[in-house]
KOLDRENLUM-834456 format. One record per residue (C-alpha): residue number from 1; residue in three letters; x, y, z. Coordinates in steps of 0.2 Angstrom, whole numbers, plus 5000, padded with zeros to 4 digits. Layout:
   nr  rest    c1    c2    c3
  NUM   ALA     X     Y     Z
...
This chain:
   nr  rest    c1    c2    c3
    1   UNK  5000  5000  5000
    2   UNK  5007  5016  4995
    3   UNK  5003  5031  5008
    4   UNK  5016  5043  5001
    5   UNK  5013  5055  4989
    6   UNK  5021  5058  4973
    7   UNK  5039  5065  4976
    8   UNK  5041  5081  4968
    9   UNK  5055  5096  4972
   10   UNK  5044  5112  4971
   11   UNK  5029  5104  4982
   12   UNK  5032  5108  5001
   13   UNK  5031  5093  5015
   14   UNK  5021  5099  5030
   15   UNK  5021  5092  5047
   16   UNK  5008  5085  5056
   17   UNK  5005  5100  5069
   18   UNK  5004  5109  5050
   19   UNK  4990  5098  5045
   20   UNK  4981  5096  5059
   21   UNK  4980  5114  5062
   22   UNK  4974  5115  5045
   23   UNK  4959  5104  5049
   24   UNK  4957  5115  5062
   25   UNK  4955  5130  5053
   26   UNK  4943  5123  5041
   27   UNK  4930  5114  5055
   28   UNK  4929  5135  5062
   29   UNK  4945  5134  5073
   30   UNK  4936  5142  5089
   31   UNK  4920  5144  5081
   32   UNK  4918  5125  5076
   33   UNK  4903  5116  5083
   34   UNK  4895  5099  5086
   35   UNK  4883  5106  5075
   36   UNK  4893  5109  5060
   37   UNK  4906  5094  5061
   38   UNK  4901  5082  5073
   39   UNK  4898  5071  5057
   40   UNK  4918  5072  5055
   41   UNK  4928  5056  5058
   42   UNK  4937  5059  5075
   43   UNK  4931  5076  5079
   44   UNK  4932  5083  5096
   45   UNK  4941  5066  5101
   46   UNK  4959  5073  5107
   47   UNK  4968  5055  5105
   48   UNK  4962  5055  5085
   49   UNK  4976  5052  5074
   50   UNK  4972  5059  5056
   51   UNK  4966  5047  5044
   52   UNK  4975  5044  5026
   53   UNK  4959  5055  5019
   54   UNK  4960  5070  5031
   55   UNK  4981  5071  5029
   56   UNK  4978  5072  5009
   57   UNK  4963  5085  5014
   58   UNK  4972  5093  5024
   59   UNK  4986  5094  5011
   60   UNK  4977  5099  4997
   61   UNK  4969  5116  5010
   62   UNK  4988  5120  5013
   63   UNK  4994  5119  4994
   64   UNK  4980  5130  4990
   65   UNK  4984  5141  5002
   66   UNK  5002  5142  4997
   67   UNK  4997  5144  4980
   68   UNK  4984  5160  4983
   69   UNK  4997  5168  4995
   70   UNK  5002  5185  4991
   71   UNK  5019  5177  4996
   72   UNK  5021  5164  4984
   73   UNK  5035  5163  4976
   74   UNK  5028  5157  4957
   75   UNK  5032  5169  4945
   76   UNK  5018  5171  4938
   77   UNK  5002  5173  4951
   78   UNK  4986  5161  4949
   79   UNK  4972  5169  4943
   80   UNK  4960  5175  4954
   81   UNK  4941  5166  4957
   82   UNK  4933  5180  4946
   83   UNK  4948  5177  4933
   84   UNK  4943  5158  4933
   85   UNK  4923  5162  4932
   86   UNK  4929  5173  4916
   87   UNK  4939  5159  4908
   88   UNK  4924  5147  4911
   89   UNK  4912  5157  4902
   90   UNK  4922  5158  4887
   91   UNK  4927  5140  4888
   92   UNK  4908  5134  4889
   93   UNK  4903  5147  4874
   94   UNK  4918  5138  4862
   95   UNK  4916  5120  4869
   96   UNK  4896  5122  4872
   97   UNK  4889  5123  4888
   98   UNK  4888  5113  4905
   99   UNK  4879  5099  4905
  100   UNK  4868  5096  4921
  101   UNK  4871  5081  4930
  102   UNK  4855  5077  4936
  103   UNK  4847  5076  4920
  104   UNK  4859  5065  4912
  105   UNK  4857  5053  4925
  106   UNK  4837  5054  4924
  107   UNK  4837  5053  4904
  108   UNK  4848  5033  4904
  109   UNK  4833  5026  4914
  110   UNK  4827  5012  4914
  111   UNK  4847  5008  4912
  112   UNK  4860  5012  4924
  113   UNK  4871  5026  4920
  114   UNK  4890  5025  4920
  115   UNK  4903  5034  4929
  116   UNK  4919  5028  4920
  117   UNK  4935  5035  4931
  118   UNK  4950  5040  4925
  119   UNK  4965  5038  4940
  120   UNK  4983  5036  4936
  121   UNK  4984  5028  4956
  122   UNK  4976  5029  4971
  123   UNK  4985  5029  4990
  124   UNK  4978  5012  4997
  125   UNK  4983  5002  4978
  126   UNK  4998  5014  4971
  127   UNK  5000  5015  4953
  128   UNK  4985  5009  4942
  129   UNK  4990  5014  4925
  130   UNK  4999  5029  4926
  131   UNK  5006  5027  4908
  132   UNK  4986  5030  4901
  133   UNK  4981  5046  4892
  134   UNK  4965  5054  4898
  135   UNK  4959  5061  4882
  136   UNK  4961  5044  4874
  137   UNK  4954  5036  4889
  138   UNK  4937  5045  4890
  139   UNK  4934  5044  4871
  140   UNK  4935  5025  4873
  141   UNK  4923  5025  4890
  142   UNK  4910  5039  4880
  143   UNK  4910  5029  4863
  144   UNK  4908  5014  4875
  145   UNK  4891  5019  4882
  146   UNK  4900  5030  4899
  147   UNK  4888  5046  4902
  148   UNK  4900  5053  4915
  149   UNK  4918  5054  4914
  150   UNK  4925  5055  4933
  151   UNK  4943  5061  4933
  152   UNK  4955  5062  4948
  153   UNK  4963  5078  4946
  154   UNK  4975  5075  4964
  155   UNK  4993  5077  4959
  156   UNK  5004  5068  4973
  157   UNK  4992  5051  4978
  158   UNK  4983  5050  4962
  159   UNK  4995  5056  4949
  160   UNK  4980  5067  4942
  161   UNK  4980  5084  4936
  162   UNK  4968  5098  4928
  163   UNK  4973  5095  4911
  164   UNK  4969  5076  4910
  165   UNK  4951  5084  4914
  166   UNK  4954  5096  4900
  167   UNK  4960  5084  4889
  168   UNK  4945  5072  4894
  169   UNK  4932  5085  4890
  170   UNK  4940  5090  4874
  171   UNK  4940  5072  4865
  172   UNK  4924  5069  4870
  173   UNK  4917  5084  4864
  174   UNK  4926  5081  4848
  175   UNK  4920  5062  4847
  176   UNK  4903  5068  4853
  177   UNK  4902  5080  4839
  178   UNK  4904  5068  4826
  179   UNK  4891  5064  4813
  180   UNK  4891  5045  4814
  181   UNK  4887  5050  4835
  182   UNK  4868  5056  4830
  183   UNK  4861  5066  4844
  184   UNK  4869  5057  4856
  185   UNK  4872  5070  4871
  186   UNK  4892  5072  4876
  187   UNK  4896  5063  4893
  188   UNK  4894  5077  4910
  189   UNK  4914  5078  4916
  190   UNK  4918  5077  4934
  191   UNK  4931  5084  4946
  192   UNK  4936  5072  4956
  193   UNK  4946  5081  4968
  194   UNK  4948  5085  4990
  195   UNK  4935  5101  4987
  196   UNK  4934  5112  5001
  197   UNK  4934  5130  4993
  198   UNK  4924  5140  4981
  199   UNK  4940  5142  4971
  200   UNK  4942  5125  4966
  201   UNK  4925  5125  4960
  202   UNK  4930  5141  4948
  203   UNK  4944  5131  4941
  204   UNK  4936  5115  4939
  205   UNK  4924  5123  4928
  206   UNK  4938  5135  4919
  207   UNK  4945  5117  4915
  208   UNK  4930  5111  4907
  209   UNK  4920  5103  4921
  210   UNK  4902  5101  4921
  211   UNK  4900  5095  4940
  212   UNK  4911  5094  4956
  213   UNK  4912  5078  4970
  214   UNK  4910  5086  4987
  215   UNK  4914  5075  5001
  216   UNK  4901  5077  5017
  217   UNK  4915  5067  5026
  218   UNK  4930  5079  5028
  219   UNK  4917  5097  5025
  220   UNK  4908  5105  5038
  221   UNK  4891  5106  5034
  222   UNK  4891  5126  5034
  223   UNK  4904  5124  5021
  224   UNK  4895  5110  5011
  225   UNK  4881  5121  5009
  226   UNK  4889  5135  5004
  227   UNK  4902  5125  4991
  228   UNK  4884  5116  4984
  229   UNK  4875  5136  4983
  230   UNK  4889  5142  4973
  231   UNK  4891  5127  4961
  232   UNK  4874  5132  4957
  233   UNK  4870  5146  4958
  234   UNK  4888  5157  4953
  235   UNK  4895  5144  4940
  236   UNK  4878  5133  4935
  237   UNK  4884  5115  4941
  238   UNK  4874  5102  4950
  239   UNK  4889  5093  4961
  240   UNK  4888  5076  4965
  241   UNK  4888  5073  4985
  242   UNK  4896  5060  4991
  243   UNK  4891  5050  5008
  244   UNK  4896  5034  5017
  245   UNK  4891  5035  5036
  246   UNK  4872  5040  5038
  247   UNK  4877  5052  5049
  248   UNK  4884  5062  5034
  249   UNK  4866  5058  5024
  250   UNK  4859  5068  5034
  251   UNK  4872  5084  5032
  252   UNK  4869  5080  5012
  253   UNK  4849  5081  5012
  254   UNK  4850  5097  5023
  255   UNK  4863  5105  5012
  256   UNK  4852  5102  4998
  257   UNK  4860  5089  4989
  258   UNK  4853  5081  4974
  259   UNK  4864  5072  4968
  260   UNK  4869  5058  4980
  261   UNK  4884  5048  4979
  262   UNK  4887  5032  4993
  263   UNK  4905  5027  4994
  264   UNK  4906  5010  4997
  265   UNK  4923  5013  5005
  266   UNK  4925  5021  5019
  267   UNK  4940  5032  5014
  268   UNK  4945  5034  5032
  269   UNK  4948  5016  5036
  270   UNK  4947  5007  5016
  271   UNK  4937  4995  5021
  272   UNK  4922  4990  5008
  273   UNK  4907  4988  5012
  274   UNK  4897  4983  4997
  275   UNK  4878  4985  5008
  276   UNK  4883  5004  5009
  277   UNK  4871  5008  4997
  278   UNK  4856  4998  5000
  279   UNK  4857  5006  5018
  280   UNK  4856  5023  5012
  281   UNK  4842  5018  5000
  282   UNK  4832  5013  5016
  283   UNK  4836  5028  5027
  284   UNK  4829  5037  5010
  285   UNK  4814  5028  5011
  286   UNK  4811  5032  5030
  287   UNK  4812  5052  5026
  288   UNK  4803  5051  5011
  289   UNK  4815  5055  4999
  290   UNK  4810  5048  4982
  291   UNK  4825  5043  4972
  292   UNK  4822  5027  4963
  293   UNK  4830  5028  4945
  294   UNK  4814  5017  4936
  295   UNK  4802  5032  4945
  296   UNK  4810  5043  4929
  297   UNK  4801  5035  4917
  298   UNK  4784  5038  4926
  299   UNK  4780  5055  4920
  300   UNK  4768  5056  4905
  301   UNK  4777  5071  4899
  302   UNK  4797  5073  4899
  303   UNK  4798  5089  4901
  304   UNK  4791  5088  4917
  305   UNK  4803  5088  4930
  306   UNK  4790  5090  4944
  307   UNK  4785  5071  4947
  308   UNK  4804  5067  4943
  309   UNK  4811  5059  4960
  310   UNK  4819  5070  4972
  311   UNK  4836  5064  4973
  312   UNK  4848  5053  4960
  313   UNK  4857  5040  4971
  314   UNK  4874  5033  4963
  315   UNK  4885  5020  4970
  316   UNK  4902  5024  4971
  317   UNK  4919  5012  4975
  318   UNK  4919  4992  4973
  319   UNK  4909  4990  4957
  320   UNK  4918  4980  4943
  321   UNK  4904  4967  4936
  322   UNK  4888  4968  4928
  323   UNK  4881  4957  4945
  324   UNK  4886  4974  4954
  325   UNK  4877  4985  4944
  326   UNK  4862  4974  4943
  327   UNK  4863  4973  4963
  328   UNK  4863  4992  4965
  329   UNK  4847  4993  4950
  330   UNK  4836  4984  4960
  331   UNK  4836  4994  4973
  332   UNK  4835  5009  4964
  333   UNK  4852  5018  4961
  334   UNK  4853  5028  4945
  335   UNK  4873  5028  4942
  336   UNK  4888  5016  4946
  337   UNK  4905  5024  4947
  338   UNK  4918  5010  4942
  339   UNK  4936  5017  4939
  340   UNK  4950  5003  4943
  341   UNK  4942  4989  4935
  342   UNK  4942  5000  4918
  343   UNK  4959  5006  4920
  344   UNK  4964  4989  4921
  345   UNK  4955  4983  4907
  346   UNK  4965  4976  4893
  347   UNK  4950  4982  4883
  348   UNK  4939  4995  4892
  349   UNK  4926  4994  4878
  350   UNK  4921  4976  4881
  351   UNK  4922  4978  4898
  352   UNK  4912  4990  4897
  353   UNK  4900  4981  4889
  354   UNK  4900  4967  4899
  355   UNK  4892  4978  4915
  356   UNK  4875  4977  4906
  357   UNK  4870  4994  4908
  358   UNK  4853  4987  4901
  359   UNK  4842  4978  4913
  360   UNK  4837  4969  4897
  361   UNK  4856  4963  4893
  362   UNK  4860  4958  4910
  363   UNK  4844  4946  4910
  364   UNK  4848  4938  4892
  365   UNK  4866  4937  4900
  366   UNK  4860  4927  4914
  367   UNK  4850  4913  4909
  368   UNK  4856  4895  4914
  369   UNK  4843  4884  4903
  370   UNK  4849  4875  4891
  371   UNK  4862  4881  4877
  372   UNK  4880  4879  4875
  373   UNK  4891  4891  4889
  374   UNK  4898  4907  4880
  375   UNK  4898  4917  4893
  376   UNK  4918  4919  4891
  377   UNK  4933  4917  4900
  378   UNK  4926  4925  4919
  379   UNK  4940  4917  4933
  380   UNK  4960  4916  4934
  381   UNK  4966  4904  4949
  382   UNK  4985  4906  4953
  383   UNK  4987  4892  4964
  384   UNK  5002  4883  4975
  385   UNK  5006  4902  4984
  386   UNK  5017  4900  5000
  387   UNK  5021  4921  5004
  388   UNK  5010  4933  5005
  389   UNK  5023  4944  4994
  390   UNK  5017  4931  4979
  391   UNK  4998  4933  4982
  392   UNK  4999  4951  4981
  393   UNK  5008  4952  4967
  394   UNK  4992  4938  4961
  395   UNK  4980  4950  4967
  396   UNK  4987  4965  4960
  397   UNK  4987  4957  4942
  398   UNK  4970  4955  4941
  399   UNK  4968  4936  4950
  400   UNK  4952  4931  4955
  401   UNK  4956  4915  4965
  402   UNK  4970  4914  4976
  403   UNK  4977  4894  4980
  404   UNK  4985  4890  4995
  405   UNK  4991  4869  4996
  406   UNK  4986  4858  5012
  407   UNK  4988  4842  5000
  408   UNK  5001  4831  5012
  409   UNK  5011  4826  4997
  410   UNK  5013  4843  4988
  411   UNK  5028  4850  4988
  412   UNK  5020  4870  4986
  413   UNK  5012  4863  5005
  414   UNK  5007  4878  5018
  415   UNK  5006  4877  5034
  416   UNK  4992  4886  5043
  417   UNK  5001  4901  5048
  418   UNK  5007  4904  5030
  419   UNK  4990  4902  5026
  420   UNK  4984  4913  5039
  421   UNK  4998  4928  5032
  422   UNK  4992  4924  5015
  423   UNK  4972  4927  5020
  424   UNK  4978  4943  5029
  425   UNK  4986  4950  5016
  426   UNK  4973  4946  5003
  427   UNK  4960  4951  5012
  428   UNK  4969  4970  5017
  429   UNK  4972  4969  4996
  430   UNK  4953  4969  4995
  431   UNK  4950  4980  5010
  432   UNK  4940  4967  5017
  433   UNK  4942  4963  5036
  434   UNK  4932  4944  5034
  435   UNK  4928  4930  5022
  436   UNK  4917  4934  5005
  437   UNK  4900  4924  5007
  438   UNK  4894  4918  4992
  439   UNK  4877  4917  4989
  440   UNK  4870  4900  4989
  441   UNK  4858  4897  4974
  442   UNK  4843  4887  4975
  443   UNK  4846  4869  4967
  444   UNK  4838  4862  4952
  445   UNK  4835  4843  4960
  446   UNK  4833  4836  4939
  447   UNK  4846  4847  4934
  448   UNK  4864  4846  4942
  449   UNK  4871  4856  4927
  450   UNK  4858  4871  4930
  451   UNK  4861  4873  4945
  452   UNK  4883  4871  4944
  453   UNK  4877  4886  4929
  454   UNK  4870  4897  4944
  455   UNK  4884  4891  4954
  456   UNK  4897  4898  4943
  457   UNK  4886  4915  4942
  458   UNK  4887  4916  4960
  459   UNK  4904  4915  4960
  460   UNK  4909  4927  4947
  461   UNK  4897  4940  4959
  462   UNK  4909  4936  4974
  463   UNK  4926  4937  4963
  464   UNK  4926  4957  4961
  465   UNK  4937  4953  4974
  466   UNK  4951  4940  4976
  467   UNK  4946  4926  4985
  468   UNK  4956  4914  4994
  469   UNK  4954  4893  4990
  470   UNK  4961  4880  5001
  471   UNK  4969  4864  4990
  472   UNK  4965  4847  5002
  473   UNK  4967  4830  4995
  474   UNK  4959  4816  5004
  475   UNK  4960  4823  5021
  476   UNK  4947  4821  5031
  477   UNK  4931  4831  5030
  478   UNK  4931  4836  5048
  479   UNK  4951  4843  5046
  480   UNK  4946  4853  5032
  481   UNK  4933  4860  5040
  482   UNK  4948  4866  5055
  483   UNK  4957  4872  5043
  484   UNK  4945  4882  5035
  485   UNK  4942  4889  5050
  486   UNK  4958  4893  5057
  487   UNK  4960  4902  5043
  488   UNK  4947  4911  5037
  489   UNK  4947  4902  5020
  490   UNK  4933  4910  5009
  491   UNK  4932  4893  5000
  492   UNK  4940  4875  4997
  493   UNK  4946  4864  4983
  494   UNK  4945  4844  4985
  495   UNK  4956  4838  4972
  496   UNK  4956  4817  4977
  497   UNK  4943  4806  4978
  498   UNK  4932  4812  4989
  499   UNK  4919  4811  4979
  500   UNK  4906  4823  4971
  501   UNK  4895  4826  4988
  502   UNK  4910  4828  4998
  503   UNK  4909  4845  4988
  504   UNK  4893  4853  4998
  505   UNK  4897  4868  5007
  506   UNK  4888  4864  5023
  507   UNK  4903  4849  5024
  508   UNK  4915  4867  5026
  509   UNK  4903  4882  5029
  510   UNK  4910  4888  5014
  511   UNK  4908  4883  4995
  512   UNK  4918  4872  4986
  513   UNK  4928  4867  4970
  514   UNK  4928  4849  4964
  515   UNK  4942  4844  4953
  516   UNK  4938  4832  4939
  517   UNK  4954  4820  4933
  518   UNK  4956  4820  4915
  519   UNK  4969  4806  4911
  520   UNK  4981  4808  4899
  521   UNK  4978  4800  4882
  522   UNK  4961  4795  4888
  523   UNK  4955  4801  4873
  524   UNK  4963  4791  4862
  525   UNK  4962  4775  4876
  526   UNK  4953  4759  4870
  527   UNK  4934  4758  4875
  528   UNK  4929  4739  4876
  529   UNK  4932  4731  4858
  530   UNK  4944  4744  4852
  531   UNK  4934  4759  4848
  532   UNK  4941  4775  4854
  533   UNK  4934  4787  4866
  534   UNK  4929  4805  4859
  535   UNK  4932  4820  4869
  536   UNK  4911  4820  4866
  537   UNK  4912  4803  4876
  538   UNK  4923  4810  4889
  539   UNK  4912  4825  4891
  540   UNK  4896  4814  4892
  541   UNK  4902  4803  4905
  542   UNK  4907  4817  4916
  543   UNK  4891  4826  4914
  544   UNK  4884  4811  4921
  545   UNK  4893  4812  4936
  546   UNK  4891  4829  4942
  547   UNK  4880  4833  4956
  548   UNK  4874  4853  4960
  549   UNK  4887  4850  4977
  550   UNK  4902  4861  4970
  551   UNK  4901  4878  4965
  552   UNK  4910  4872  4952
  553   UNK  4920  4862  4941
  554   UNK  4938  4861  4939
  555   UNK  4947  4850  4926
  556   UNK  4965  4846  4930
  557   UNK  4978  4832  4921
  558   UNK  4981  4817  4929
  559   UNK  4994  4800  4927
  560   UNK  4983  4785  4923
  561   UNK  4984  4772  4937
  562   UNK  4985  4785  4951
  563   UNK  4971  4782  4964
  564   UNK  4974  4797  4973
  565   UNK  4969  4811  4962
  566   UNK  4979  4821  4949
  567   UNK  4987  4837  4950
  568   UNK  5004  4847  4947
  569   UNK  5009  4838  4934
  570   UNK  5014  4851  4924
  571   UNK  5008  4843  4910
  572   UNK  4989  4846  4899
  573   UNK  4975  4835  4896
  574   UNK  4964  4835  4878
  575   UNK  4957  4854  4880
  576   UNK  4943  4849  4867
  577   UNK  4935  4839  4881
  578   UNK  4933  4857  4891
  579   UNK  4926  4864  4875
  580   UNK  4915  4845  4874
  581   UNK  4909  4850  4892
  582   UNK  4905  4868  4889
  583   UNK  4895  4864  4874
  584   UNK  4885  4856  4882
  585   UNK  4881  4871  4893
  586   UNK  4892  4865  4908
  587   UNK  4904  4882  4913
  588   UNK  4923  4875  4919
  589   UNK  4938  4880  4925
  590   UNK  4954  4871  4916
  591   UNK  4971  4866  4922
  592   UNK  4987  4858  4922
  593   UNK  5000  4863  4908
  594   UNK  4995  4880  4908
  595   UNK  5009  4893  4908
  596   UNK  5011  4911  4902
  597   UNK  5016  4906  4884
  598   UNK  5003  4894  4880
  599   UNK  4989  4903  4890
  600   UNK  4984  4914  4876
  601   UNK  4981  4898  4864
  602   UNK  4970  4887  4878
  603   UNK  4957  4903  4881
  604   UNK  4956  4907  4863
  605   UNK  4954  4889  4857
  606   UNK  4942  4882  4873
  607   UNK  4936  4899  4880
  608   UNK  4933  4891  4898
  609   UNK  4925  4900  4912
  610   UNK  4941  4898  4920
  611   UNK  4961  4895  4919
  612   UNK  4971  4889  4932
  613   UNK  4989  4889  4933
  614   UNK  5005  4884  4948
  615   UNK  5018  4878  4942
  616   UNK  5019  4886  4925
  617   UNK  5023  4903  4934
  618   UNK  5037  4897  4946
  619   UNK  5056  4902  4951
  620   UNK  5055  4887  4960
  621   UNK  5041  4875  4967
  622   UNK  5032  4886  4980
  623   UNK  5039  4903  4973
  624   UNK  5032  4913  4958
  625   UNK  5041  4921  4945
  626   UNK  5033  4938  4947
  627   UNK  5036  4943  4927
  628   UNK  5028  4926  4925
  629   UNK  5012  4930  4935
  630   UNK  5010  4945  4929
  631   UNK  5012  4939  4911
  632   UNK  4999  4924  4914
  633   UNK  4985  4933  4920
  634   UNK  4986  4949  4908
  635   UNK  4988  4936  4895
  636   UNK  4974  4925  4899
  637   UNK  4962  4943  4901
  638   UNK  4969  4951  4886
  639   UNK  4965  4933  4876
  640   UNK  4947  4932  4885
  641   UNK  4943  4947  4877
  642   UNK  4948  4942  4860
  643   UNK  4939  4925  4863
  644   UNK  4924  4933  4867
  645   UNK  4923  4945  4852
  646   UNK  4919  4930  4842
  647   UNK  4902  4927  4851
């Protein structure tokens, strides 16, 4: 985790008497009340250390400062707020003119609308992509179907700056005035920034911004309300407000706020929590607040704003799948801001498109009757990890599943204290403090395979972040269970012969994988008078077999005559039996062989619901090659994409 900012020889270091007084100054100093901050993280308590948020607040209130002083020592002086409100009025008359944020949101309904982020790096993940141009960035997100562009315009944690949102606003503008765009409105562009003065509001719109986050969490609620009055009132902006405690909704109604975002995270501790939002919908509900984004298509007229609801609700921080967005649309929310997920993204616009924005997409996406699986390549397993130094490296490469060896005869073998360090540091990766519960779907008693579908769809809802699998081998239920326990295991994989009911979650309290053997040659092995198996054959009998136990399937290469279960052979089975399987609608993860050079060839070819891999990204047995890793799961994403395009 990276807390330092960006190193840089003109900007000044400040103490933390310097920062704290700074806070000081901002909540009133002497004049500060209950009142006005007692929503603040840690106020009045004279024991609170400052949070990572409230330094980089703090921060930005002293860099303005030092910038505004009639003492600075730039040779040429900023220009002064009226200066700014100058600049943005001739800016808006040449680039047209503000879009208002609210309506954009209202107009997308019955879909969700899309917050696509542009951020360079963050304090709690470091570097993201910093190499990305913003410009070129948004034009991909807008031509994608984004409707806002959010851009982090922070210098020293998130490596942002005012001209990536000039830049942003520019090539949009330019792809949204093309012909072949229609009438398609240009996306609204967002300041993301530590707002806590009027000024940065004037230069966010001299830069070409449309709206302004303000953050209930480090502002006073005098100040809140005055920063909301001038958005609207002096420069024509509808800022979006963002929330976590419910505490601070209450600041945000009374201030006026009508545009309402929830953080997910609360930026004080990074911790997650993905209910956030559901909660505020409630306490909505309890005030009377409308807000539900399907109540914008209930007016007979569209023009009239009056029977509109009160308040757009967005969900802000933790979002990466179509499953998330389709969580928050249920309950009513009207924008999902997603921002590292797409910056990851080998290809932003299918990623983009695979959030089915559309309730209508996201429903043909998720049926489970019937069909061959084409859903595309959804889960990437690095296995066999013994430091935590290795799973981060896992996690930070885009790994959804991270696999950890209690198999007695392996020789990548944990103990449960590495375990344990492991779980730790994959879960402070997803700023997550206990095990991901995935939602158990109701089984389909004539139908193993519909159900091990819904399975699969579960599992891909609780992969936005990495999970942590326990490998067991013919161990005993009851020690698995232990271990699972001790620590904090979000799932297991039983790779012997346990059997397929051996597989049911309440054996462990948490879901698990079942690893079918795939012999080598057993393709091409005699079947009874000399005829010749098929993968089709293969893939038949094993469908046969299958019980709704598992979450899922895994398919892993084993040595004919060994009775105790395959694995880490290094060596690949018959992949057209995966592609036999999934034909016939069964979703499947594949393993053995795999490695960062073949990788691009097995998701093209079979295009799995999941890849697998251990020893193919080694140094040595129980150490990954880092470049290796990192070549394995970029590959297999990058080739995912490709695979899918041919759907």
């Amino acid at each position: 985790m990276s807390s330092q900012p960006t190193p840089s020889d003109t900007r000044p270091e400040y103490t933390n008497e310097q920062l704290q007084n700074a806070l000081h100054n901002f909540y009133g100093g002497a004049n500060a009340s209950t009142e006005t901050c007692g929503h603040i993280y840690g106020y009045n308590d004279p024991n609170h250390e400052m949070s990572m948020l409230q330094k980089i607040t703090a921060t930005t209130i002293l860099d303005y400062d030092g910038k505004l002083s009639s003492s600075s020592s730039s040779s040429s002086p900023p220009p002064s707020a009226t200066e700014l409100l100058e600049r943005a009025k001739k800016f808006h008359d040449a680039h047209g003119p503000i879009v208002p944020l609210q309506q954009i949101i209202q107009a997308k309904s019955p879909s969700m609308t899309l917050a696509a982020e542009f951020k360079r790096a963050s304090p709690s993940k470091g570097d993201i992509a910093p190499h990305l141009n913003a410009g070129d960035q948004a034009a991909l997100y807008y031509a994608a179907g984004a409707s806002v562009i959010s851009v982090l315009t922070e210098e020293r944690w998130f490596k942002g700056s005012l001209a990536d949102l000039t830049s942003a606003r520019m090539k949009t503008t330019a792809a949204a005035n093309k012909k072949e765009n229609g009438n398609r409105t240009r996306p609204a562009i967002l300041r993301k920034d530590f707002v806590t003065s009027t000024y940065q509001i004037a230069e966010a719109a001299a830069a070409g911004a449309d709206t302004i986050l303000l953050m209930v969490s480090t502002t006073p609620a005098a100040i809140l309300k005055e920063l909301i009055t001038y958005a609207r009132s002096v420069v024509g902006m509808e800022p979006l407000v963002e929330v976590h405690a419910l505490i601070e909704l209450d600041v945000a109604i009374a201030a006026g706020a009508k545009v309402i975002g929830v953080n997910n995270r609360n930026l004080h501790t990074f911790q997650v929590d993905m209910a956030q939002t559901e909660k505020v919908t409630e306490e909505l509900k309890k005030r009377g607040l409308t807000y539900h984004h399907d109540d914008n298509n209930n007016t007979t007229n569209g023009d009239d704003n009056s029977t509109k609801p009160q308040i757009s609700l967005c969900a802000l921080s933790g979002m990466s799948s179509a499953h998330d967005v389709d969580r928050y649309r249920q309950v009513g929310v009207g924008m999902c801001l997603i921002g590292e997920s797409l910056m990851r993204a080998s290809d932003p616009s299918l990623a983009i498109r695979g959030l089915c924005l559309d309730p209508e997409d996201y429903e043909a996406s998720q049926s489970t009757s019937g069909g061959a699986y084409t859903g595309g390549m959804k889960i990437v397993k690095v296995c066999g990890l013994t430091t935590p130094e290795d799973a981060l490296v896992a996690c930070r490469a885009g790994a959804n599943l991270i696999g950890v060896i209690f198999a007695e005869k392996s020789k990548r073998r944990v103990s449960v204290e590495q375990a344990k360090e492991i779980v730790n540091a994959v879960r402070k990766f997803g700023e997550r403090s206990d095990r991901v519960t995935v939602e158990e779907v109701k089984q389909n008693e004539s139908s193993p395979v519909s159900t091990l579908v819904a399975n699969a769809r579960a599992l891909e809802r609780a992969t936005r972040l990495p999970l942590v699998v326990g490998v067991f081998q013919n161990q005993a239920l009851e020690v698995v269970k232990e271990i699972v326990d001790k620590c904090g295991l979000d799932m297991v994989q039983l790779h012997g012969s346990e059997g397929m009911e051996a597989a049911n979650r309440k054996n462990f309290g948490v879901p698990a994988l079942r690893v079918v053997d795939i012999e080598l040659g057993s393709s091409s092995d005699d079947n009874g008078g000399g005829e010749k198996k098929s993968s089709s054959d293969i893939a038949s009998t094993i469908l046969k077999n299958v019980t709704s136990d598992p979450i899922a399937i895994l398919l892993d290469t084993s040595i004919k005559g060994d009775a105790h279960g395959g694995g880490g052979t290094g060596k690949a089975f018959d992949w057209t039996i995966a592609e036999s399987i999934q034909n016939m609608g069964l979703p499947v993860i594949i393993a053995g062989g795999l490695t960062p050079e073949n990788i691009g060839e097995a998701v093209v070819n079979v295009r799995p619901w999941g890849v697998d891999v251990a020893g193919g990204v080694e140094a040595s047995p129980g150490l990954k090659d880092h470049e290796k890793v990192q070549k394995f799961v970029g590959g297999a994403k990058k080739a995912g994409v490709e695979a899918s395009k041919g759907f």
